[in-house]
C-alpha positions in Angstrom: 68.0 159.8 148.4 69.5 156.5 148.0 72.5 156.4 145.8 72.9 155.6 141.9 73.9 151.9 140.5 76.3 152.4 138.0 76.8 149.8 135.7 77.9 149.6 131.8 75.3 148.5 128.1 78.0 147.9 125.9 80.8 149.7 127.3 79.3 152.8 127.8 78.2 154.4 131.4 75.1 154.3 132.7 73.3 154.5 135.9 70.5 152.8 137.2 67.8 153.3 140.7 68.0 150.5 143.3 65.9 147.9 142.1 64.9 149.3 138.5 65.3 146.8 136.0 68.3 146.6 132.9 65.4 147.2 130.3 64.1 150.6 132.2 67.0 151.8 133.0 68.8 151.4 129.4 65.7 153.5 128.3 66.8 155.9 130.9 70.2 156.3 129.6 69.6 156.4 126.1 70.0 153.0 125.2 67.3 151.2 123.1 66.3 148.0 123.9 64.1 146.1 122.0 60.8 144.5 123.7 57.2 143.0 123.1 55.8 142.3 126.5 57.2 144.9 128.9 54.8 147.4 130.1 56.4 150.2 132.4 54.8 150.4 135.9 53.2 146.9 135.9 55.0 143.2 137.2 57.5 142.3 134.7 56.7 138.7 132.4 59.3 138.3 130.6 57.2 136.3 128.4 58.2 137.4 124.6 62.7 136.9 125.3 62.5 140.2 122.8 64.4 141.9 125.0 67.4 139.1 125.7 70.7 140.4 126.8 73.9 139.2 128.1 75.5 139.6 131.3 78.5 137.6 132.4 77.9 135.4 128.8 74.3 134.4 130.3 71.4 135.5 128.2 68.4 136.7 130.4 65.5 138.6 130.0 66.3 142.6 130.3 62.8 143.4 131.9 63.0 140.8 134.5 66.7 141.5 135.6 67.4 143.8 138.4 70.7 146.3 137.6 73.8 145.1 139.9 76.4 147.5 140.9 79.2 146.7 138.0 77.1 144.9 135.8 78.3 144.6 132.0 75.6 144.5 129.5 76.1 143.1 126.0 72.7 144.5 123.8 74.5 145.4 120.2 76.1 141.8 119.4 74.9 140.3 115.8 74.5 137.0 118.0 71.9 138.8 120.4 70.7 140.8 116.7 70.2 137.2 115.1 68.3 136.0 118.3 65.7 139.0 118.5 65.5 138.6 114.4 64.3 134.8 115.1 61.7 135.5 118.1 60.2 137.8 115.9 60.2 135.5 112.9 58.9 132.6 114.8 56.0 135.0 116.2 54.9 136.1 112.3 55.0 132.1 111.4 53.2 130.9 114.0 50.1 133.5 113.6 48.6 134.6 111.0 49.5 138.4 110.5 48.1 140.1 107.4 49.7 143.5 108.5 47.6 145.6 104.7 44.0 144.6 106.8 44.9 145.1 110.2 43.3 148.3 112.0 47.5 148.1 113.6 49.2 148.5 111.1 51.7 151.4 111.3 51.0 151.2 114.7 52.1 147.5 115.5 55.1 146.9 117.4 55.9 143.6 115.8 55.4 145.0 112.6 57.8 147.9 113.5 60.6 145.4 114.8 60.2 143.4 112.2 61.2 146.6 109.7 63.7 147.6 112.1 65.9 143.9 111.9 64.7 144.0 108.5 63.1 141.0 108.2 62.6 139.3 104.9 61.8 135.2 104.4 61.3 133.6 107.8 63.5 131.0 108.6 61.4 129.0 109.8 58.0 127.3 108.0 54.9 129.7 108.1 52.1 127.1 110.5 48.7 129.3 109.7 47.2 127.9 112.4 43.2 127.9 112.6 42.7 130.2 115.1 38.9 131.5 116.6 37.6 135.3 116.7 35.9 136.6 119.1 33.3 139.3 119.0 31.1 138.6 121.8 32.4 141.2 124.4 30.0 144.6 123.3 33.4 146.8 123.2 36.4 144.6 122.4 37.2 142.1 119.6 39.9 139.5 120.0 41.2 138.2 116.9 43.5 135.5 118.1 45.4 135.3 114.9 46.9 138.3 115.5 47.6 137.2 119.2 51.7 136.8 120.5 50.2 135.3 124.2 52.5 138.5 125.7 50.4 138.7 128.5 50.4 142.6 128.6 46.5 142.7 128.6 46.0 140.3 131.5 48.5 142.5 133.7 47.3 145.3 133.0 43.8 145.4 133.3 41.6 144.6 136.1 38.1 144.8 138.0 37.5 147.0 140.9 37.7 143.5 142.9 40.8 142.9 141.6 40.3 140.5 139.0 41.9 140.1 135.8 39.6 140.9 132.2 41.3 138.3 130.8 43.1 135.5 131.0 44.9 132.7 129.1 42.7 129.6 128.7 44.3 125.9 127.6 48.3 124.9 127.3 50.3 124.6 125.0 49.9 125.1 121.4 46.2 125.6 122.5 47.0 128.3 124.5 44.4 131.5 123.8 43.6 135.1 125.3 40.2 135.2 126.8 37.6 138.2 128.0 36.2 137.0 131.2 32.8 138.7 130.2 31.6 139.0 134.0 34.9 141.0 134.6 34.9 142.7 131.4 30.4 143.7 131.3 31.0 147.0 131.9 34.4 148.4 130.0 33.7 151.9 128.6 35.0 152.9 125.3 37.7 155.4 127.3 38.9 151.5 128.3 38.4 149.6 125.6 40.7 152.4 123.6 43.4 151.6 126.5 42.9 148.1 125.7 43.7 148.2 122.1 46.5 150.4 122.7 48.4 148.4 124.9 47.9 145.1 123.1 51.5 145.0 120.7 49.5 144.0 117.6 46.6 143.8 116.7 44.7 140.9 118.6 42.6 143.5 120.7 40.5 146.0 118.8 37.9 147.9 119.8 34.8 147.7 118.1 33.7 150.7 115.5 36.9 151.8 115.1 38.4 150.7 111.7 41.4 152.3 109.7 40.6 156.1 111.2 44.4 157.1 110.9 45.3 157.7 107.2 48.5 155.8 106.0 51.7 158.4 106.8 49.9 159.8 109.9 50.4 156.5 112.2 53.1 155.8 115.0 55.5 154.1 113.2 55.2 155.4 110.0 58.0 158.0 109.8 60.0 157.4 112.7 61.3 153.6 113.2 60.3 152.0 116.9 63.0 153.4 119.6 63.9 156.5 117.5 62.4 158.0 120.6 65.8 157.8 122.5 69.4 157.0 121.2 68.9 153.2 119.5 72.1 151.4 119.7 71.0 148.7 117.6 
């Protein structure tokens, strides 16, 4: 068995596996930090900067950054607080998330770190984009407007040749989640439940399944995201 990594999260002791990441092993050692795009077990993206730390007054992506024996890493800093607060701002202004009529709510992870930073007014100028809905696919709907383009879906969900059910189709600010339908003909409901559980909001929902969890009964309800192990933040 191959040694520990030890290394610090804001002074405090912690060790790490060879290779694991900052962002699973701060989990491991009690340490909350925040995240959007990470999905435990799959390639890291680092696509949503939720989970931005510093080490040696860089900031880089916690889920994407291997632990280093004697690594120091800053998490609770109001500059790094400020920062998070901002990503997820800029992701509520530039969709258009109606959290009262979305099957997600209480169970939406940008809805629960935005109560968590306590977010009030955006900074920044709400864009309500016009964005498309798709309802072809028989089990899955993809409502784009609820969409953050974290890429969790695509990783995470794949043919028995291999191929990707979705997929991001156009650049830039035209840049949209897709259902390859060839890829995707067959999903059962068991999948398309796993589907619209591992989508962070609510841009993936499967179909005939509307508001079944009563208000006070879902995830985030009672307990605030992270409350799971010691939150730092």
């Amino acid at each position: 068995m191959s040694e520990k990594i030890k290394f610090t999260i804001d002074g405090k002791e912690c060790f790490a596996e060879q290779g694991q990441n900052v962002l699973d092993a701060s989990r491991d050692n009690g340490v909350y930090i925040p995240f959007l795009c990470h999905v435990k077990g799959i390639k890291q993206a680092g696509s949503c900067r939720v989970c931005n730390v510093k080490i040696a007054g860089r900031t880089m992506t916690a889920c994407t950054t291997p632990v280093a024996a004697g690594m120091a890493v800053e998490n609770d800093t109001p500059e790094l607080r400020d920062l998070r607060l901002a990503i997820i701002e800029a992701l509520f202004v530039e969709g258009n998330h109606f959290c009262p009529s979305c099957e997600k709510s209480g169970n939406c992870e940008l809805q629960a770190l935005a109560y968590k930073f306590q977010m009030m007014v955006p900074r920044f100028p709400y864009q309500f984009p016009q964005k498309q809905v798709d309802a072809e696919n028989a089990k899955i709907l993809i409502d784009r407007n609820r969409c953050i383009l974290c890429k969790r879906c695509i990783r995470s969900f794949k043919d028995e040749k291999g191929r990707s059910l979705f997929a991001f189709k156009s650049r830039g600010h035209k840049l949209q989640i897709c259902i390859d339908e060839e890829c995707a003909a067959n999903i059962t409901d068991e999948m398309a439940q796993e589907i619209m559980n591992i989508c962070p909001v609510g841009a993936l929902i499967k179909k005939e399944k509307g508001f079944n969890e009563p208000i006070g009964t879902r995830k985030y309800d009672n307990k605030p995201i992270g409350s799971d192990i010691t939150s730092v933040i």
